[in-house]
C-alpha positions as CSV (number, residue, x, y, z in Angstrom):
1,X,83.5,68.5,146.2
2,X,81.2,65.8,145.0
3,X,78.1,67.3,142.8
4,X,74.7,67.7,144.7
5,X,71.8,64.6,144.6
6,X,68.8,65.6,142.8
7,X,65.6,67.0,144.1
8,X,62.2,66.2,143.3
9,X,59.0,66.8,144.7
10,X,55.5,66.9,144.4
11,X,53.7,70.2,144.6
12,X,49.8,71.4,145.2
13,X,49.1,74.7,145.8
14,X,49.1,75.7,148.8
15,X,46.2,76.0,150.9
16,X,48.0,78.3,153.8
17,X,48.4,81.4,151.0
18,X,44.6,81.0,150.1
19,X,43.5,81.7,153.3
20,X,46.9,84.5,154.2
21,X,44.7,85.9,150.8
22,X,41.4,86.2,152.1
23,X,42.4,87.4,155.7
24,X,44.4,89.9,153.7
25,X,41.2,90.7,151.7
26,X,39.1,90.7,154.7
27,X,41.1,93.7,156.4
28,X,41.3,95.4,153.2
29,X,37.5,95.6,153.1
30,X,37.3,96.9,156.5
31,X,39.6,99.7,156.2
32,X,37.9,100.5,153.0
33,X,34.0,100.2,155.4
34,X,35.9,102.2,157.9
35,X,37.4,105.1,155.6
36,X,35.6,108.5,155.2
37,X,34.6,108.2,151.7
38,X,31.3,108.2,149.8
39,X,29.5,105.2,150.0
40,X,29.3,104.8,145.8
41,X,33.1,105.1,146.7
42,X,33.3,102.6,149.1
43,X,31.0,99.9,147.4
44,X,33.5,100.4,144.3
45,X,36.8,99.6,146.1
46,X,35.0,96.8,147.6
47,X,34.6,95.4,144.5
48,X,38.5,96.1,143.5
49,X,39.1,94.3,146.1
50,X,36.7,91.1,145.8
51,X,37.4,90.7,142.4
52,X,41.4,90.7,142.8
53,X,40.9,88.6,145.6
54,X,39.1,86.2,143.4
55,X,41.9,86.4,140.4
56,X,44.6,85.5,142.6
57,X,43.1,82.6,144.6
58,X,42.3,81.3,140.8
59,X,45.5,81.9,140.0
60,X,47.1,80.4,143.2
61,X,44.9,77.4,142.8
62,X,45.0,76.6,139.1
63,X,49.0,76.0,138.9
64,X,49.3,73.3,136.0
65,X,52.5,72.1,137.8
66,X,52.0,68.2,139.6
67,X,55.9,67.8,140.1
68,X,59.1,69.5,140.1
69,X,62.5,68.1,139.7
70,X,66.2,69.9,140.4
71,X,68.9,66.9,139.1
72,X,72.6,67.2,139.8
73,X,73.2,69.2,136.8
74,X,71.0,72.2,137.7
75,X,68.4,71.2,135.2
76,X,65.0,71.9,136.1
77,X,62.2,69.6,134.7
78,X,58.3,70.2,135.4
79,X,55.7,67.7,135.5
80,X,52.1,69.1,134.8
81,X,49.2,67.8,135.4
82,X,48.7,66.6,131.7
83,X,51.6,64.0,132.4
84,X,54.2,66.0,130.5
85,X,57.2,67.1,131.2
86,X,59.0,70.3,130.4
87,X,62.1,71.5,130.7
88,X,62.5,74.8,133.1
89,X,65.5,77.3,133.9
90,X,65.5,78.9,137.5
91,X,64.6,82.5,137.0
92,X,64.5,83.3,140.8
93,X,63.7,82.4,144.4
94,X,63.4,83.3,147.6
95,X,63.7,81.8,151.0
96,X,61.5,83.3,154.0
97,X,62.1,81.5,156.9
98,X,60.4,77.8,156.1
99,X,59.0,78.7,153.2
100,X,60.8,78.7,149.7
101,X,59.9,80.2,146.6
102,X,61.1,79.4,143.2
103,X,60.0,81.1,139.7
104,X,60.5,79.0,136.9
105,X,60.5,79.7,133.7
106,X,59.5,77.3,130.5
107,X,59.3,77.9,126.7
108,X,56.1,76.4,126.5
109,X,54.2,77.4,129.8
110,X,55.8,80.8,130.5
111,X,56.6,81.8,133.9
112,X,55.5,79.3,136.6
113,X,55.8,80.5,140.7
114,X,55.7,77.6,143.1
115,X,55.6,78.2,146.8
116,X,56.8,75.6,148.9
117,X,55.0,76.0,152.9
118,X,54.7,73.6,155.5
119,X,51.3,72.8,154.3
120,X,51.9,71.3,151.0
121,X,55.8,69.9,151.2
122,X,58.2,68.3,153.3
123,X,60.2,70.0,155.4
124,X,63.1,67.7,154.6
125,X,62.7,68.5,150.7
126,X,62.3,72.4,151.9
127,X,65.2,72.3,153.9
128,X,67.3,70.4,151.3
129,X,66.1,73.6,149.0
130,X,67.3,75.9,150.6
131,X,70.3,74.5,151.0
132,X,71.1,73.9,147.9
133,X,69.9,77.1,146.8
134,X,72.3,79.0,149.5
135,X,75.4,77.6,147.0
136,X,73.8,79.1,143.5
137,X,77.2,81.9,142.9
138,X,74.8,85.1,142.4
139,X,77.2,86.1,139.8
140,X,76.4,82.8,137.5
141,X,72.9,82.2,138.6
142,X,69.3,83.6,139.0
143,X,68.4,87.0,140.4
144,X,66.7,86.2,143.6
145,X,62.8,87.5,144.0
């Protein structure tokens, strides 16, 4: 069997989870207006929930990673946004439907999640993921998500 091409690919985050985040948010608020609890209560959760809304959009959003790369070896290498590049071991992933999800680890940058959607890569490139990610042995590989 001849040995798999590479993969590379530009990544952004992806605008479809920021907004997923705040409809999410949004009906969290209105149960929370809706529930029978004091209003000191309510106005309390609200704010749980505004400010956690608010870390993980900045989390989402501030991803230092510009590029990925997959070569034929199953080395992972991350370009950031500095212009440097890192070398990165698979730690898991997770395909739902269209949509992949890889977690990456590095020395330097820790952990590093990249979701892959229709709105910020090419479906070729996600298919071509998934793909190759259906032939990773889970006895020699990653944990998936």
């Amino acid at each position: 069997m001849t040995s798999a091409p590479a993969i590379g690919f530009e990544y952004r985050p992806s605008r479809l989870l920021q907004r997923m985040l705040l409809v999410v948010a949004a009906l969290a608020m209105l149960s929370v207006v809706l529930c029978a609890l004091a209003l000191w209560l309510k106005l309390l959760l609200i704010a749980g929930v505004l400010l956690a809304t608010w870390q993980s959009a900045r989390k989402a959003a501030g991803s230092p990673v510009a590029a990925a790369g997959w070569s034929a070896d199953d080395s992972w290498t991350l370009h950031l946004a500095d212009h440097e590049d890192v070398p990165a071991m698979l730690a898991s992933f997770r395909v739902l439907g269209g949509f992949v999800l890889l977690r990456l680890r590095t020395a330097e940058q820790g952990a590093q999640v990249l979701l892959l959607a229709p709105d910020n890569s090419d479906a070729d490139i996600r298919r071509r993921l998934r793909m190759r990610l259906a032939t990773v042995q889970p006895g020699e590989a990653v944990p998936r998500l």
